[in-house]
C-alpha angles and dihedrals in degrees: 000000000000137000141171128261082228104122115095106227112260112259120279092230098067092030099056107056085067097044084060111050088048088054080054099052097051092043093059119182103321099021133218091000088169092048097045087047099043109035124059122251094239100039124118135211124214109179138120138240099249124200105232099190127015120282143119118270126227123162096058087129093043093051092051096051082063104051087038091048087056093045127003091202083063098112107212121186119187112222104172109043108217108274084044107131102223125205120206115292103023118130124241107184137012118209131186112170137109116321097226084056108053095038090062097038090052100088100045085043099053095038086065095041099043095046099050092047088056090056095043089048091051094049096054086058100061089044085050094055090043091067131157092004114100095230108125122220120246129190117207143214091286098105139120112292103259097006094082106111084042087049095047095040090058099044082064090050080061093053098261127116142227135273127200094315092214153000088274111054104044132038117226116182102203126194091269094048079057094051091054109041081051103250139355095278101050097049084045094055092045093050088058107047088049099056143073117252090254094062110098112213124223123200114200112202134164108206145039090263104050089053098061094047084062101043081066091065095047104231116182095234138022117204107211104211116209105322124149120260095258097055090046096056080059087051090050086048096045086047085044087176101311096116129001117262129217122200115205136171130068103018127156143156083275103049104038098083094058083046097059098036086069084073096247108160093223141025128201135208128179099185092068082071120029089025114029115135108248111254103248106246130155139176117255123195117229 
């Protein structure tokens, strides 16, 4: 498994709102009372983040924010850039600062980066099954309440991309919407006459019929929900490169590569994101 360190950090500033009220929550009313009765109030702490299994790390950014937030002293030096794949036993982060500090700081720290690890580990597994076909892994909506720019950002440390990252900035007519609106078409039409020329407009469907009642509409991507890989190569073929399309449902390492072999331009997976297995990291002291 193996990724670039090619993707920039996401801004402190929207970063570090989150950071915090994650540092709050676990400092309760009175704070690290363990830590304030056990440590010193001069001690300091050298000692490194350590992969404990393989992966590829994302939220490096995100975990020094916390122990910084808690004390700025706290020197923090990236090893592994996120998009960096890890073995076991290389170091992350390094860390020298106060050792109240970082103590207190360690579990908020580690649950980011841990989590987001996890999402962009998974993702490069599923890049990595895709192979050689072109088809580019998505994540979807489907992420923590309040962690979805961390989430996201992490799926593209894995080598994924992003989908609409919102409800705001992409329109995704979905088979309720469709209910609804009374048929593919119509909701399609209405779709269109209700939104600005930069707002792409995706059509869900789940057969070979209602695909083409939407291609008559020309959306400019049709979402394949859950169809086998024989009927999605039709699809491919019905679409012929007139809009992108985009396979979801049921996809695993195990799966993705016959997805993508279909020739479908994106595949989506909601698990990388609401399900990935946390990278195993912990703090050593040195």
């Amino acid at each position: 498994m193996s990724a670039r360190p090619i993707v920039e950090p996401l801004p402190d500033l929207l970063v570090e709102p989150i950071v915090r009220a994650a540092l709050i929550e676990d400092l309760g009313r009175a704070g690290d009372i363990t830590t304030m009765a056990v440590v010193p109030a001069g001690a300091r702490f050298r000692g490194a983040v350590v992969a404990r299994q393989p992966g590829v790390v994302a939220g490096t950014a995100t975990t020094a924010i916390a122990f910084r937030l808690v004390d700025p002293a706290v020197r923090v030096a990236v090893e592994r850039p996120d998009g960096a794949a890890v073995a076991p036993g290389d170091a992350v982060l390094r860390l020298d600062g106060p050792a109240r500090a970082v103590l207190t700081a360690e579990r908020v720290a580690l649950n980011f980066l841990c989590h987001l690890s996890g999402i962009a580990t998974a993702t490069a597994g599923l890049v990595a099954a895709a192979r050689p076909h072109p088809a580019r892994i998505t994540c979807t909506r489907k992420t923590t309440p309040g962690l979805r720019a961390l989430e996201k950002h992490a799926v593209r440390a894995g080598g994924g991309v992003s989908h609409r990252f919102g409800l705001d900035d992409g329109v995704l007519v979905k088979d309720n919407h469709i209910a609804v609106a009374g048929g593919v078409a119509e909701a399609v039409r209405r779709a269109r006459r209700a939104v600005g020329h930069m707002v792409k407009v995706e059509v869900e469907v789940d057969d070979l019929d209602q695909l083409a009642e939407a291609m008559a509409e020309e959306p400019d991507a049709v979402l394949l929900d859950n169809m086998p890989p024989g009927i999605l190569r039709r699809a491919v073929a019905v679409v012929a490169g007139r809009a992108v399309t985009e396979a979801s449902g049921r996809v695993t390492a195990a799966t993705v590569g016959a997805i993508a072999a279909t020739g479908v331009d994106i595949v989506s997976a909601g698990w990388i994101t609401h399900s990935a297995p946390a990278l195993d990291l912990g703090l050593d002291a040195e």
